[in-house]
C-alpha positions in Angstrom: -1.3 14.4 61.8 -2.4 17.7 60.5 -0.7 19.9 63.0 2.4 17.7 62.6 2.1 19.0 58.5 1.6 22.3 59.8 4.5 22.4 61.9 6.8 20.5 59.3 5.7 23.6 56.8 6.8 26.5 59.0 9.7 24.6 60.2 11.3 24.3 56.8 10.3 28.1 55.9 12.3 28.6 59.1 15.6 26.2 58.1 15.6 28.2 54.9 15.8 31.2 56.3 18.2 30.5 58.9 20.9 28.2 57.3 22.4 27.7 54.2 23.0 25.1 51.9 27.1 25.1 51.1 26.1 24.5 47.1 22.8 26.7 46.5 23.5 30.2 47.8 20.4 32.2 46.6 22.1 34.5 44.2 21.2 35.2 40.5 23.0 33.5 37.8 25.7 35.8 37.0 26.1 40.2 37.6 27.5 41.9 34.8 30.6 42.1 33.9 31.0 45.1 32.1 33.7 46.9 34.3 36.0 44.3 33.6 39.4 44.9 32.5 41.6 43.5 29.5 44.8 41.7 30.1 47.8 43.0 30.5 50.4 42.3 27.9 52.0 40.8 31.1 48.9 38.3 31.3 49.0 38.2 27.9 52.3 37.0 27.9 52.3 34.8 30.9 49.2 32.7 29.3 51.3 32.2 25.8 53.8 30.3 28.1 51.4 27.6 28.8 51.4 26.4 25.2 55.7 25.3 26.6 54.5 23.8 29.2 51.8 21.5 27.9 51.1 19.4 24.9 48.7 21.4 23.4 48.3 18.6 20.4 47.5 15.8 22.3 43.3 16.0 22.3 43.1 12.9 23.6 40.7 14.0 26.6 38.4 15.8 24.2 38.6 12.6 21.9 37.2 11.2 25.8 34.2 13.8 26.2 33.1 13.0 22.9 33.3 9.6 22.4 30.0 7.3 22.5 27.7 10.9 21.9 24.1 10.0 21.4 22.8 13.3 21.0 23.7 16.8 22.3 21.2 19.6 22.6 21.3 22.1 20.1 21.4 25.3 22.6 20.8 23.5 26.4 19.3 26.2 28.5 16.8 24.9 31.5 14.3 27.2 33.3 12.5 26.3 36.8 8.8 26.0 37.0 8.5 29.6 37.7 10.8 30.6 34.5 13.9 31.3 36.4 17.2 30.5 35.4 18.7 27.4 36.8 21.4 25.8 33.9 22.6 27.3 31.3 25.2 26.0 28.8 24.3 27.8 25.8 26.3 30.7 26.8 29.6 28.5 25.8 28.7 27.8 22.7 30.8 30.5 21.2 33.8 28.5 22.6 33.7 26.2 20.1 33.9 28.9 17.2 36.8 30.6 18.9 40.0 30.3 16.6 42.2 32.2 19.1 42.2 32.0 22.7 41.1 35.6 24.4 44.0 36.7 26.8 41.9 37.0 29.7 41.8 33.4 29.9 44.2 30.4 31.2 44.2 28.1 27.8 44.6 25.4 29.8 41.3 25.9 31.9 40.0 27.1 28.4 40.5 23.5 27.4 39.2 22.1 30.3 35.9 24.3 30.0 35.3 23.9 26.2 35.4 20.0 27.0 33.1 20.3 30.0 31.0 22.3 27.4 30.2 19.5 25.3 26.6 18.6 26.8 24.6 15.5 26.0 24.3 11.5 26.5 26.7 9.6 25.9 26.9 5.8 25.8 29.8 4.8 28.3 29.5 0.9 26.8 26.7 -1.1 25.5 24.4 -0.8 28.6 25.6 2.4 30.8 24.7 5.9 29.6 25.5 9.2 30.8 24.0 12.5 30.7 26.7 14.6 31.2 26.8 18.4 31.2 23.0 19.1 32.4 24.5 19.8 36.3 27.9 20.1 37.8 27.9 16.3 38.4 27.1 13.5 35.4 24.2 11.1 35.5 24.4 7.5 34.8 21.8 4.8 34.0 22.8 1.4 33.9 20.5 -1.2 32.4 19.4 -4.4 34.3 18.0 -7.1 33.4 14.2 -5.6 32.8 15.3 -1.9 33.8 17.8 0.4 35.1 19.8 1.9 38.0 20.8 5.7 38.3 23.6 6.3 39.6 23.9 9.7 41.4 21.2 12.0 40.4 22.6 15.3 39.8 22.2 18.8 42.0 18.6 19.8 41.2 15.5 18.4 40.0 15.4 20.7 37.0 18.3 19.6 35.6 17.6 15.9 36.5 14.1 16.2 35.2 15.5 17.3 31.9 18.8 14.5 31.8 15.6 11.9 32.5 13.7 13.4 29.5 16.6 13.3 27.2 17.2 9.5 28.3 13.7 8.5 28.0 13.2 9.9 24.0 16.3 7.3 22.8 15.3 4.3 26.1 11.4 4.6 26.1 10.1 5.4 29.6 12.6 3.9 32.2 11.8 1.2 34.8 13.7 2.4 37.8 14.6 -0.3 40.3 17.1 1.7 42.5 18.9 5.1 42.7 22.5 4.9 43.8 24.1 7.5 45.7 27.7 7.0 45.7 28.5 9.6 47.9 27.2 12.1 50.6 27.8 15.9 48.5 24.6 17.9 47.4 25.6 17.2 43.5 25.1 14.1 43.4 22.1 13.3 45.5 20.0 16.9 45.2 18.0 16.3 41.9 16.2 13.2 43.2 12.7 14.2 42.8 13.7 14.8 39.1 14.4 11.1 38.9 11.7 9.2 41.3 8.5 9.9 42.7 8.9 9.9 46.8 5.8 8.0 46.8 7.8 5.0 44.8 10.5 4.7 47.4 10.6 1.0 48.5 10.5 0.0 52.2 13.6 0.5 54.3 12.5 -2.1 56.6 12.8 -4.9 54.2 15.8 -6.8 53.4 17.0 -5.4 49.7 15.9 -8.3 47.9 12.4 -7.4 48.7 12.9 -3.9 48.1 13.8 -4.7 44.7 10.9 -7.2 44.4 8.5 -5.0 45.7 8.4 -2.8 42.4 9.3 0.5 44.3 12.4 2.0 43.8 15.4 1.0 45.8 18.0 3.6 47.2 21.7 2.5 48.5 23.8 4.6 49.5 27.4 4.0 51.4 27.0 3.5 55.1 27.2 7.5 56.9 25.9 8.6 53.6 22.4 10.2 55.8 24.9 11.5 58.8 27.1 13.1 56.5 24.9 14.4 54.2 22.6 16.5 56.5 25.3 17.7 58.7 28.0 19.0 56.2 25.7 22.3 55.8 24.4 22.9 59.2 27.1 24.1 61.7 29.0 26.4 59.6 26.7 26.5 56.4 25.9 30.7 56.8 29.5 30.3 56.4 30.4 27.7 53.7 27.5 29.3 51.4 29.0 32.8 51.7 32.5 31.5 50.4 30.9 29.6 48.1 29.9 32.1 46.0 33.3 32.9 45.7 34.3 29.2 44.9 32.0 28.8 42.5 31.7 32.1 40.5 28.2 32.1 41.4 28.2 36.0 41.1 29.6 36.1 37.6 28.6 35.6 34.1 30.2 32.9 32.0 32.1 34.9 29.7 35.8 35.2 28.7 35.9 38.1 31.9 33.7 35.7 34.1 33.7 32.3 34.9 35.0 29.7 33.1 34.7 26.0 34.1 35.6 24.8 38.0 37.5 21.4 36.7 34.9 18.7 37.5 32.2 21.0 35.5 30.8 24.0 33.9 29.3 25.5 37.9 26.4 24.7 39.9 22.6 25.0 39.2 20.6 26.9 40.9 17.4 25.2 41.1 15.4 22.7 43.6 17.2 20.4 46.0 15.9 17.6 47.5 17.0 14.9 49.5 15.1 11.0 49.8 16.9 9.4 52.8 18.6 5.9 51.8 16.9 2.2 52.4 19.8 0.3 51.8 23.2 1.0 53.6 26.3 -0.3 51.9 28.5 -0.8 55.2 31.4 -3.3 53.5 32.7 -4.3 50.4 29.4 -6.3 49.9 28.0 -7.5 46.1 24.3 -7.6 45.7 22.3 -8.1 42.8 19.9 -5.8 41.3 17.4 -7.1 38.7 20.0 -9.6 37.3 22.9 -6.9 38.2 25.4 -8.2 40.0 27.3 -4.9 41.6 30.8 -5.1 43.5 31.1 -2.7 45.9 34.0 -0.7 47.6 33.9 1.5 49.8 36.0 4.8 50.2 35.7 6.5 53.6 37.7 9.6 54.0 38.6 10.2 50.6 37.2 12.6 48.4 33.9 12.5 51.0 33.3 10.9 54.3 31.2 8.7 53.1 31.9 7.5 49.2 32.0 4.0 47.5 32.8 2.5 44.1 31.3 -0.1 42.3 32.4 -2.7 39.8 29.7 -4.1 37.6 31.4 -7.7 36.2 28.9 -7.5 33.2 30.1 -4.6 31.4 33.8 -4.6 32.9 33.2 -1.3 34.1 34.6 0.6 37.2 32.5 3.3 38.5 35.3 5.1 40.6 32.2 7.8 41.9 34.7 11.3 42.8 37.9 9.5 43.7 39.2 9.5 39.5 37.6 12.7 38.2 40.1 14.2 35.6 41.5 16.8 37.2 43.6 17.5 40.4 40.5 17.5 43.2 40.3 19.0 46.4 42.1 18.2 50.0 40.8 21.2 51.0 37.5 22.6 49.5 38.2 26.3 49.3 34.4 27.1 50.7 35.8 25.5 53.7 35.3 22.0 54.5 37.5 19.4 56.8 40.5 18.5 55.4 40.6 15.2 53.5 43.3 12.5 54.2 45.6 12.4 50.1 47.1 9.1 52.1 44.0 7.5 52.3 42.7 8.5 49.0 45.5 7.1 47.3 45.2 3.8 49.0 41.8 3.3 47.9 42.4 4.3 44.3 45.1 1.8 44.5 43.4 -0.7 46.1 40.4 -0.2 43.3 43.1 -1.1 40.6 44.2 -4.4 42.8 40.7 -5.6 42.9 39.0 -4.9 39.7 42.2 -3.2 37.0 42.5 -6.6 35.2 39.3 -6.9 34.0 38.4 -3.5 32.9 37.4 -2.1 29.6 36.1 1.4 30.6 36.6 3.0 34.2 33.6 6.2 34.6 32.5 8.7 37.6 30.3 11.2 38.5 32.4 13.9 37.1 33.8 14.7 33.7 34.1 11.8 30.8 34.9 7.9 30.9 38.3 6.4 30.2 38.5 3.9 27.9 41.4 0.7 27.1 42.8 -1.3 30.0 46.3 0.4 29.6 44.9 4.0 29.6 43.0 3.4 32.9 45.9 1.2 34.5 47.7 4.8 33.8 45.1 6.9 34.8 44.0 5.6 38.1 47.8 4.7 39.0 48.6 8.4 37.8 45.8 9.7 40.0 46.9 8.3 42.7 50.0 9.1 42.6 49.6 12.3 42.5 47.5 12.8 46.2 50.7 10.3 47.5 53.2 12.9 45.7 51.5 15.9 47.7 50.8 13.8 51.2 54.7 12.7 51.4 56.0 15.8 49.7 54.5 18.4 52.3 55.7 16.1 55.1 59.0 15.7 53.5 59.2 19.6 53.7 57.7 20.3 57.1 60.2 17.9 58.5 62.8 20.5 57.4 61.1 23.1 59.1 59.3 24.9 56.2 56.1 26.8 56.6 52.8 26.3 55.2 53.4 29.2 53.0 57.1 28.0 52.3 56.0 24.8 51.3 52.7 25.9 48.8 55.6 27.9 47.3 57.8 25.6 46.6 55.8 22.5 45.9 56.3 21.2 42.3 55.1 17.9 40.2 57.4 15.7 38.7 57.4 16.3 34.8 56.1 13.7 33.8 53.2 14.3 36.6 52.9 17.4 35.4 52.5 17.3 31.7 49.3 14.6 32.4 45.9 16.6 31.0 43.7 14.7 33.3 45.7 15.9 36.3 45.7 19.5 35.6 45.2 22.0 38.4 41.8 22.9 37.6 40.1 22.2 40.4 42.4 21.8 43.4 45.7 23.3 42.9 49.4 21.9 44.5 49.4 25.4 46.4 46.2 24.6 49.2 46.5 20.9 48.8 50.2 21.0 50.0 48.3 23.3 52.9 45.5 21.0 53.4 48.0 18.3 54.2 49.9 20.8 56.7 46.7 21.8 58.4 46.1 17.8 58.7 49.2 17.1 60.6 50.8 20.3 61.8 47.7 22.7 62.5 47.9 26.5 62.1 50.6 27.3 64.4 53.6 27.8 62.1 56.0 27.5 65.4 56.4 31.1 65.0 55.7 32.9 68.5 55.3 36.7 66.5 52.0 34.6 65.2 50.9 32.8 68.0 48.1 35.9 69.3 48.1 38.2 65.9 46.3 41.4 65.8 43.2 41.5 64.1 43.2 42.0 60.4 41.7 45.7 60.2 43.6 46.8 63.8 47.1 44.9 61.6 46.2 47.0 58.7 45.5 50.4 60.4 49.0 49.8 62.4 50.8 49.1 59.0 49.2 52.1 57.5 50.6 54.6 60.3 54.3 53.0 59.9 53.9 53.4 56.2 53.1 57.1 56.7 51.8 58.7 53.0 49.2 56.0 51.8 49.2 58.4 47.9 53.0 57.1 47.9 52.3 53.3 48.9 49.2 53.2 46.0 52.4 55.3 43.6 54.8 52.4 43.8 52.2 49.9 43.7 50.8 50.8 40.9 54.4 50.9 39.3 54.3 46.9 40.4 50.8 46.5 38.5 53.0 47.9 35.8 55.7 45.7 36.1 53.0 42.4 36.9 53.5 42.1 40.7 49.8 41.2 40.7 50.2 39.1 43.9 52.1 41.9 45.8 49.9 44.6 44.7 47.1 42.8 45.9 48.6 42.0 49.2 49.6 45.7 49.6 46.2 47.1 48.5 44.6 44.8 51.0 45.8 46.4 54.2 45.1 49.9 52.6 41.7 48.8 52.0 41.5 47.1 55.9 42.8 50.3 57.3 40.2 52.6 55.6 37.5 50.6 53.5 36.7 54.1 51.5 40.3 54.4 50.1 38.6 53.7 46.3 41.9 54.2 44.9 42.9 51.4 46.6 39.8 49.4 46.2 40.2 50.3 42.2 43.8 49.2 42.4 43.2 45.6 44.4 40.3 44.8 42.0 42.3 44.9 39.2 45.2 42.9 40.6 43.0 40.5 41.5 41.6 40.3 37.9 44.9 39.9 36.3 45.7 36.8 38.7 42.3 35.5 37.4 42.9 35.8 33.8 46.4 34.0 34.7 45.1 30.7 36.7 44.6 27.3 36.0 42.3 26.8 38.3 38.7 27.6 37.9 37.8 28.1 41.3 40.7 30.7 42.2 40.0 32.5 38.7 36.2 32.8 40.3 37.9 33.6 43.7 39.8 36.5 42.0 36.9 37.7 40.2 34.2 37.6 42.3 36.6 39.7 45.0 37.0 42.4 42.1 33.4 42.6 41.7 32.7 43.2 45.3 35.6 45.7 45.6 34.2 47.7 43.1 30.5 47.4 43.3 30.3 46.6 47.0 28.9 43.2 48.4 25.5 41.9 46.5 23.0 41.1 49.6 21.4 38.0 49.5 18.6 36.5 51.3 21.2 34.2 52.7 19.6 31.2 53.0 19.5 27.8 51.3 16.7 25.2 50.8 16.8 23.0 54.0 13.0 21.2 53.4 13.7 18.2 52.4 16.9 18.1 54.7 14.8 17.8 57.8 14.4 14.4 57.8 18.5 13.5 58.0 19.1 15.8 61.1 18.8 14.4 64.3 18.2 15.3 67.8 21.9 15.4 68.4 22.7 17.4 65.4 19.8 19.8 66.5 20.9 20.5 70.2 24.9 21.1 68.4 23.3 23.7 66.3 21.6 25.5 69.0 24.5 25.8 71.1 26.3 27.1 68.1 23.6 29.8 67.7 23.9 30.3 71.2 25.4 33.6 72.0 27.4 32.5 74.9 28.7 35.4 76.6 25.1 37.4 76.3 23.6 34.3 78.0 26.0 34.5 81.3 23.9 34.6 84.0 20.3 33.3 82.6 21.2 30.1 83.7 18.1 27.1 82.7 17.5 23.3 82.5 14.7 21.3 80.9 14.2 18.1 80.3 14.1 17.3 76.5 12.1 13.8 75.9 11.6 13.0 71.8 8.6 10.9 71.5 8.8 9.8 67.8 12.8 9.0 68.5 12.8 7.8 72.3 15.3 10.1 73.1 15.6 11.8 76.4 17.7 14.8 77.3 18.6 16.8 79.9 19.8 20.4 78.5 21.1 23.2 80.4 22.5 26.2 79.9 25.1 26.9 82.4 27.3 30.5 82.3 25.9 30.8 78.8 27.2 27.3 77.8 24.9 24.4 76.8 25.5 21.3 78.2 23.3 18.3 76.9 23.3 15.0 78.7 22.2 12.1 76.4 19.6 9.4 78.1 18.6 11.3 81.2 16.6 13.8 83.2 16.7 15.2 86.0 14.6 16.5 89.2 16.1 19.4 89.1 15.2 21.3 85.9 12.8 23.6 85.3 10.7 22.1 83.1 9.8 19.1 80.9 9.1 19.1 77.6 7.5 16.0 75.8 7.3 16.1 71.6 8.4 15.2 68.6 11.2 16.1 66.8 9.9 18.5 64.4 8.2 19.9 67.4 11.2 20.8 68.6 12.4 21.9 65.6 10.1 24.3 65.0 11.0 26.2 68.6 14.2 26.7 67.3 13.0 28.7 64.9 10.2 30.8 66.2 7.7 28.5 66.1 5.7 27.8 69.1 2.8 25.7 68.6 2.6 23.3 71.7 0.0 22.4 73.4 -0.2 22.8 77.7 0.2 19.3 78.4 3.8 18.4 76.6 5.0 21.2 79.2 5.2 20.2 82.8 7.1 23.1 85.0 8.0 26.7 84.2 6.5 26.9 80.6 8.9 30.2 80.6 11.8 28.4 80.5 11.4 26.3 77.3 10.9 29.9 75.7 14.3 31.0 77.8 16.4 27.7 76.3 16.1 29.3 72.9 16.3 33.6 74.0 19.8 34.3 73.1 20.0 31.9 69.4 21.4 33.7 67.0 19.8 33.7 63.4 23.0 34.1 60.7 23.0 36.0 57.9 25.6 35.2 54.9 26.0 39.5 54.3 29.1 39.5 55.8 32.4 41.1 53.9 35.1 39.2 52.8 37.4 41.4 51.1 36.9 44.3 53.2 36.7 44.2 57.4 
């Protein structure tokens, strides 16, 4: 047992180096942003046009992210045990001073982010609460009949901590009889230890009436919810948490040059993540009853998460429609990267949720952004929603059967007005322009039918080709710099890009990029392209910030699996360095009863579920940590769970790769 602790120690020092959680790159809370630029009387211009566009009178969604306010902190700024920065809101304060919108930022995402700045609990109806504001994602505690549920626990167990501490001073201290997840993304499960004691967690082996009776704390989740959760950050998460930082803005200050909010929040805090594996699995649209409870459940599959329900609680005529309804226009494709998700689907369900529960609803809420209150305002505003992911699934395919392009048809794609206009709809999240792509990737692929693009050259051998048939690179940066003049932001970029791919010391060019990029930031909607934008001109002028590159994978261990293990090290598997060191063992998981037989065969792993075989090398006999662990250096075994060539289980691992997220993005 104590070598078991031992090995579980190293082996999560090892998952943190190695991976990387998609939502908690380890960077600091925001670099300078002192050689930013002002706008352009261009930008300037272009961001006065919004006020046309949209109603700019109608408050109605701040009216919505105020309404039911308990209290709000006077200047909400949380620290980590160790004083670091994890949260902090207080830096948007200012905003709601500010008589005149600066130039350097979208008014509409202004808007969005002064509401998102309004931090606090809020009473959702006589028996539901929400802190919102303390994380990216909201908090909810729903009373029972002698306590409460949480619903969705935030990102980090700072934050949590804090949104408990702020319930408890109006509630008294709270009587937990079961955490709901309602879906399988880091922001809404991560803060758990800030909300429950893993020691209180009921039995998974009992039936969920027992759980509750027990006295420990209950935790449901939709059925894949485990699956999902652990593997989303595993086989590309070097990857996703790299982008991320660009998503999210987590390089930049929150300032009228910085970031501003991402649509379904201010960012993401930075602090301790955590995850408490389910004991209840919602697999259908089941009611149980919690304490005197009774919930409704429905689940969402493939919507905005693979694994994602709602839930109806009859006694309050509330919806909880978890990241399906979240005020904005969401995702279809996550711009850290992520698999595309299905608008058709997502639709359906949103309708479906109206069908089933929309006649007997008084407030609809989620784990993003504020509640919506009146039965014809949330008839609208789930109907709206949905329509909206229908308008861009049928809309794109409407286009590609005409024989548009991806790029033709992000170009082209427009709402209807009255679509448009809609405040909760706004592009501040996910924008028309990759959604519209997201649903071409779905059903068409990359391939644009194009041969020329069927094998392209690489982007810095494209560039340095481009370069050579422009000729005098001082006349290419001349007449772009006349576009920055004349606001071709967009082109400028684009042109300034393959300068900087062809020679990444050109610093004119670097100079001239970084500031069309700026100007495209101060112009968007959407949060997470203005971040996009921004954090590119930060690196092209200052050069990439390292980071340690790794995430917090501890308390992750427990959701990966054998099979999920064995995928990873055959991605980390350099494949073509391996030709010729051909080896088999025999993998048998004594705490799992798995068996194996793994081989690597011209530098290709090949893993055979439920077998072994004669004919390898060795056998190795352990647990699953144990194995774990030799992934990642650590080799702890004793001489009896080898049998055959103890070399070989060393060789199985000799050419694993361990990824760094210091890799360039805006430069080769």
């Amino acid at each position: 047992m104590k070598r078991s602790k031992i090995f579980s120690k190293k082996l999560f020092k090892a998952l943190s180096i190695s991976l990387s959680l998609v939502l908690t790159p380890s960077v600091t809370l925001g670099i300078s942003t002192a050689s930013a630029k002002d706008a352009t009387q261009i930008t300037a211009q272009a961001n006065s046009k919004w006020y046309d566009i949209l109603n700019f009178d109608d408050e109605s969604e701040k009216e919505n992210a105020l309404r039911g306010l308990i209290e709000a902190p006077e200047s909400l700024i949380i620290f980590d045990e160790n004083g670091n920065l994890v949260w902090n809101v207080a830096q948007r304060d200012y905003m709601k001073s500010v008589q005149k919108i600066p130039d350097t930022v979208n008014p509409s995402l202004w808007r969005n982010t002064l509401n998102n700045s309004y931090a606090g609990l809020f009473e959702v109806c006589d028996g539901i609460y929400q802190v919102r504001g303390y994380d990216m994602a909201n908090i909810t505690f729903i009373r029972t009949d002698h306590g409460w549920i949480v619903f969705d626990v935030l990102m980090c167990k700072e934050t949590a901590r804090e949104a408990m501490k702020l319930m408890e001073k109006h509630f008294g201290k709270l009587d937990i009889k079961a955490v709901l997840y309602s879906h399988s993304h880091i922001d809404h499960y991560g803060g758990i230890e800030g909300v429950i004691d893993k020691a209180n967690v009921a039995d998974k082996n009992l039936p969920l009436a027992e759980q509750i009776s027990s006295g420990k704390v209950a935790i449901i989740a939709p059925e894949g919810f485990l699956e999902h959760a652990a593997s989303e950050n595993i086989y590309v998460g070097v990857a996703m948490g790299r982008r991320a930082q660009y998503q999210y803005g987590t390089l930049l200050e929150g300032n009228d040059n910085g970031s501003m909010s991402i649509g379904i929040g201010l960012g993401q805090a930075q602090g301790s993540i955590s995850l408490i594996a389910p004991t209840y699995d919602v697999k259908t649209n089941e009611t149980i009853n919690i304490d005197g409870l009774e919930i409704q459940f429905q689940l969402t599959p493939n919507t905005e998460a693979p694994a994602e329900m709602n839930a109806y609680f009859p006694k309050y005529h509330a919806l909880w429609l978890a990241e399906n309804c979240t005020g904005t226009m969401h995702n279809l494709y996550t711009l850290r990267g992520a698999e595309v998700r299905d608008a058709a689907a997502w639709s359906s369900y949103i309708l479906q949720a109206k069908q089933l529960f929309g006649n007997d609803l008084d407030v609809v809420f989620q784990s993003h952004n504020w509640p919506h209150w009146g039965k014809e305002n949330i008839q609208r505003y789930m109907e709206d929603t949905a329509a909206v992911y229908k308008f861009i699934h049928d809309q794109t395919l409407h286009y590609v059967n005409q024989g548009y392009t991806s790029t033709e048809i992000a170009n082209m794609i427009k709402l209807p007005d009255a679509l448009n206009k809609i405040w909760y709809m706004r592009q501040y999240y996910g924008t028309l322009s990759h959604n519209s792509k997201a649903v071409y990737q779905k059903y068409i692929g990359w391939y644009d039918a194009n041969p020329v693009n069927l094998n392209l050259l690489p982007p810095a051998e494209s560039a340095k080709k481009l370069v050579e048939y422009l000729g005098d690179t001082d006349k290419v940066l001349a007449k772009a710099r006349k576009d920055f003049e004349n606001g071709e932001y967009q082109w400028v970029a684009q042109i300034t890009k393959e300068l900087i791919f062809a020679d990444p010391k050109n610093t004119a060019a670097r100079e001239l990029c970084a500031d069309a990029l700026e100007q495209l930031a101060y112009q968007a909607e959407s949060g997470t392209w203005r971040n996009c934008y921004l954090v590119g001109a930060l690196e092209l002028r200052g050069g990439m910030h390292n980071t340690a590159g790794g995430g917090n994978l501890q308390s992750m261990a427990s959701g990966l699996t054998m099979d999920m293990a064995l995928d990873y090290l055959a991605i980390s598997n350099d494949a073509l360095e391996a030709q010729g060191d051909d080896v088999a063992i025999n993998l048998n998981v004594t705490d799992t009863g798995e068996k194996f037989f793994v081989e690597r065969k011209h530098g290709v792993f090949l893993v055979y579920k439920n077998e072994n075989r004669p004919t390898a090398d060795a056998t190795l006999t352990c647990k699953k940590l144990d194995f774990f662990a030799l992934m990642f250096g650590q080799n702890n075994l004793t001489p009896n769970q080898i049998r055959g060539d103890n070399s070989a289980v060393q060789k199985i691992f000799a050419h694993c790769k361990k990824f760094s997220m210091n890799f360039n993005i805006v430069e080769p």
